[in-house]
C-alpha positions in Angstrom: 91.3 96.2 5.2 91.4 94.3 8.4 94.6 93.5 9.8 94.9 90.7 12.6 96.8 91.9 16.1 99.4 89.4 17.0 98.4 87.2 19.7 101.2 88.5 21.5 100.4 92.2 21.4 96.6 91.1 22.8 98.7 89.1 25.8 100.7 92.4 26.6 97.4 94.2 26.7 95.8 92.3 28.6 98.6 92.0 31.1 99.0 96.1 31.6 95.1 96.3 32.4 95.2 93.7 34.9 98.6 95.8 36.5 96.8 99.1 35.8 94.0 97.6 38.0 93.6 100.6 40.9 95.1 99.3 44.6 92.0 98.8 47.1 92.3 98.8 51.0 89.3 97.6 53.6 89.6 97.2 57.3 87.8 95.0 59.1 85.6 95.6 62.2 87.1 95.8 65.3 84.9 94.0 68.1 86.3 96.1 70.9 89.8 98.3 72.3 90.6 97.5 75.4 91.4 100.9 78.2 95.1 100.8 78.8 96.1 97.8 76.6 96.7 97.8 73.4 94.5 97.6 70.3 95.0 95.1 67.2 93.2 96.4 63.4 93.2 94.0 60.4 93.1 95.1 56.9 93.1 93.5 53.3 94.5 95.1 49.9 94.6 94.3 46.7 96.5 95.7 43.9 98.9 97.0 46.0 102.0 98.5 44.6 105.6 98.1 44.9 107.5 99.9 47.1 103.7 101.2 48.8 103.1 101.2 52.4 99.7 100.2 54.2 98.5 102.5 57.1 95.9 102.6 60.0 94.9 106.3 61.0 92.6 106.2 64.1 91.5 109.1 66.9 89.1 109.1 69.8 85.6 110.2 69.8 86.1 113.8 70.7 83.7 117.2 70.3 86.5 119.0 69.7 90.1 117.1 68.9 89.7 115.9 65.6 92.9 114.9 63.5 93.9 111.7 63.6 97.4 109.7 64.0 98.6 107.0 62.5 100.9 103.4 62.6 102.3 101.8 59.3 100.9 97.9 59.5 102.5 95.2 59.4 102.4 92.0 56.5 99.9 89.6 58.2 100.2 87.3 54.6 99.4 87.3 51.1 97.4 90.9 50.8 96.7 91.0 54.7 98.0 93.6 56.8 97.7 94.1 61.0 98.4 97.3 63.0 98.7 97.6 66.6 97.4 100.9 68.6 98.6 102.1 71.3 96.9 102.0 74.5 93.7 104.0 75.1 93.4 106.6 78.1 90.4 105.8 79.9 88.4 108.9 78.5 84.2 109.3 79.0 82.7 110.3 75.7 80.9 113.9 76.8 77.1 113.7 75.9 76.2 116.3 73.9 72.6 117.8 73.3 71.3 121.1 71.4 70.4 124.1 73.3 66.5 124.4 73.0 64.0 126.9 74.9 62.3 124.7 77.2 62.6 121.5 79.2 61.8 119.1 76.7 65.0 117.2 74.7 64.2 114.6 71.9 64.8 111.1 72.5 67.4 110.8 69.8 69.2 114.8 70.7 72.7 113.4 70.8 72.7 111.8 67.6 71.0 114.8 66.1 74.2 116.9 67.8 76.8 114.7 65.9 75.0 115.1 62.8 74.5 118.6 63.1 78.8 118.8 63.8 79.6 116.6 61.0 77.4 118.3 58.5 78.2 121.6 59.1 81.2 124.4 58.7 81.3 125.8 61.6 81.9 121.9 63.8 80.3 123.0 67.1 76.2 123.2 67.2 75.8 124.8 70.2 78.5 127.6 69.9 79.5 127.0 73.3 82.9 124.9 72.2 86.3 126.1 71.9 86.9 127.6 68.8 90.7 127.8 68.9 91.1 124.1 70.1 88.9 123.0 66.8 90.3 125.5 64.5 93.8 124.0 65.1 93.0 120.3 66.3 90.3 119.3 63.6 92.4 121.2 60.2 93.0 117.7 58.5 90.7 115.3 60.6 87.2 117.1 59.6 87.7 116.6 55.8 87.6 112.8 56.5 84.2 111.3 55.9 82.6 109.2 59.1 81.5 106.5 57.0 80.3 104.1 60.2 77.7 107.1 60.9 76.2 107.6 57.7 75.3 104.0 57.8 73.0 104.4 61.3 70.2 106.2 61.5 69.5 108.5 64.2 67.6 105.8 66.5 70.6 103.6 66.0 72.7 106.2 66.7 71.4 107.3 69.5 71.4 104.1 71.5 74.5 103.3 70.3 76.1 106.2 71.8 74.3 105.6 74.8 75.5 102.2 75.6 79.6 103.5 75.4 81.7 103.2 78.6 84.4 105.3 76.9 85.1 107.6 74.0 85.5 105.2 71.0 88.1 104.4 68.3 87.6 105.8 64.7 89.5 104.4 62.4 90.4 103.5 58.5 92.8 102.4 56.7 94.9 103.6 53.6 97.3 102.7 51.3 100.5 105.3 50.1 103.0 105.7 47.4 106.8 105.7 47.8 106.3 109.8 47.7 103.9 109.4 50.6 100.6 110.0 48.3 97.7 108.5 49.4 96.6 106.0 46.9 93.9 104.7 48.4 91.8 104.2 51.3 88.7 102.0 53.2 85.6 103.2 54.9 85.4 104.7 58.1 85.4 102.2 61.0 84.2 102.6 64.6 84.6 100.6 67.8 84.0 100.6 71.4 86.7 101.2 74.4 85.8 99.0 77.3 87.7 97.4 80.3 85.8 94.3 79.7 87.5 93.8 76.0 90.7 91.3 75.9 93.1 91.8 72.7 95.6 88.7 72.5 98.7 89.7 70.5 100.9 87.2 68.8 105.0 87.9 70.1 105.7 89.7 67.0 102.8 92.0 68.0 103.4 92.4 71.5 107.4 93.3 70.2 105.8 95.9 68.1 103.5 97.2 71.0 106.7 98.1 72.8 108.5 99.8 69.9 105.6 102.0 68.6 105.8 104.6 65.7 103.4 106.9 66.1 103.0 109.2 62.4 101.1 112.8 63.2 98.6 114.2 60.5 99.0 117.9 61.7 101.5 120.3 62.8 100.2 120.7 66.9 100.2 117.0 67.1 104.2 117.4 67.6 105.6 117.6 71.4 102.2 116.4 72.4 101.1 112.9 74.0 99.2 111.0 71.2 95.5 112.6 72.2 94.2 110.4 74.6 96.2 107.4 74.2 98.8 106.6 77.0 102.4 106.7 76.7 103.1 103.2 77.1 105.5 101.9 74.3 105.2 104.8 72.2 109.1 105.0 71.3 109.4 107.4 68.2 107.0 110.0 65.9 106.5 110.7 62.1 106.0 114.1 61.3 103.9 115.9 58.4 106.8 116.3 56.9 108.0 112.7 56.9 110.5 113.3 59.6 111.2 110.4 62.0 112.3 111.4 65.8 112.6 109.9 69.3 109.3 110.8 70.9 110.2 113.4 73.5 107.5 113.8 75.4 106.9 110.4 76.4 110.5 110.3 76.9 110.7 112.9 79.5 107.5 111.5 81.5 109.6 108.4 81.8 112.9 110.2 82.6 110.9 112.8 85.3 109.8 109.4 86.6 113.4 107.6 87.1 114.6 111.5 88.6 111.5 111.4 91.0 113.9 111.9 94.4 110.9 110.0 96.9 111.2 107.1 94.7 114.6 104.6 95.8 115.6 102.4 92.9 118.1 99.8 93.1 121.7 101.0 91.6 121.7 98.2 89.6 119.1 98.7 87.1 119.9 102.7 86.9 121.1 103.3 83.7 124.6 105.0 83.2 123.3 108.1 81.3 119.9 109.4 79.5 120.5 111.7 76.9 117.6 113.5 75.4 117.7 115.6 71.9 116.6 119.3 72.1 117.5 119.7 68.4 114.9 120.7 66.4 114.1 118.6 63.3 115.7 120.1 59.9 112.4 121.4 57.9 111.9 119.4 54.6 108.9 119.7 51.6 105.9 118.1 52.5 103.8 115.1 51.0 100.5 114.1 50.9 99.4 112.8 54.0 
């Protein structure tokens, strides 16, 4: 016999699938990154959880360096979200082109490189790269899928890559639990690194460009400069493990700067004392990245 549900009970329902509905994170395309200024990355979510934080991970172009960093972004309004990178090193992007008996390359050879590297295990076509610097620098950034390449073929591709200045940004965005479990993420973005490009941050973003976290995705990224990204307002780190620190590497450029004995600055402005930690972060479990 049929029984009928309280309207109530049907409400409820209705209610938890809406809530259950999975978060979503996209990014938005980037016109440009200026060299030695920083960059600005927009994002949009929906769904997103309480408690969840929404991240930007981005590298550099690179045959070799791989794994990317990260910076936790910023509410921009209702389920809008901005990040700022830090400034990019002024780095030419290496053209690349298979070893062939003969004389005569394709037209389209260094977009047939890059999809060689992308789809295969090994990550270096020609076997002429350095196998130790991709066996340790590319152990979490190959697994993530270059989205922004698949889309081109390899005429597009090709000219595309011919027309950069510099090594460009990749970058996507995700979106992680309180536990640090990635809940969801966006396609794969790509843009160029020119002189010619001007970012204009708001004051809260330029305060944030001076105060920069910077989170690491792999275990060699520690004690390092952020791969090809300069210095320049990068304050503390985040390590795999979830471990915030003072960022001593940076630190010590600017500190071997102030000690520099050829360079006279005024009393005034020399600060009293500059203490630097040499203690070694506690080890803690892991999350997901």
């Amino acid at each position: 016999m049929f029984r009928q549900i309280p309207v109530y009970l049907l409400t409820f329902g209705l209610a938890s699938s809406l809530n259950a509905q999975a978060p979503t994170v996209s990014v938005d395309q980037a016109e440009c990154l200026p060299i030695e200024e920083n960059g600005l990355v927009t994002t949009s979510v929906t769904h997103q959880p309480g408690g969840s934080e929404v991240r930007v991970y981005f590298r550099r172009l690179h045959e070799e360096v791989e794994d990317f960093y990260y910076v936790v972004a910023r509410p921009a309004g209702p389920e809008s979200y901005w990040a700022v990178l830090p400034e990019a090193e002024d780095e030419e992007l290496e053209p690349r082109q298979f070893e062939r008996d003969g004389n005569d390359a394709p037209e389209d050879g260094w977009a047939e490189w890059w999809r060689e590297k992308v789809s295969t295990d090994d990550r270096d076509p020609n076997d002429d790269l350095d196998e130790d610097i991709i066996r340790e620098r590319a152990s979490r950034g190959r697994s993530e899928r270059r989205d922004w390449m698949e889309a081109l073929d390899d005429a597009a591709l090709q000219e595309w890559l011919e027309t950069l200045e510099n090594e460009p940004t990749e970058y996507f965005a995700t979106i992680h639990d309180m536990e640090g479990n990635r809940i969801a993420r966006s396609d794969m973005k790509v843009a160029e690194v020119r002189e010619s490009c001007e970012i204009e941050l708001t004051e809260q973003q330029a305060g944030e460009a001076e105060n920069l976290t910077v989170g690491e995705t792999a275990e060699w990224e520690k004690g390092e400069r952020v791969f090809h990204w300069l210095c320049d307002g990068v304050v503390t780190r985040i390590d795999p493990f979830r471990v915030l620190r003072s960022d001593g590497r940076c630190r010590a450029c600017i500190i071997a700067w102030w000690q520099k004995k050829e360079i006279l600055i005024p009393a005034i402005i020399i600060p009293p004392t500059i203490v630097i930690s040499t203690r070694d972060d506690p080890p803690v479990s892991p999350s997901g990245p």
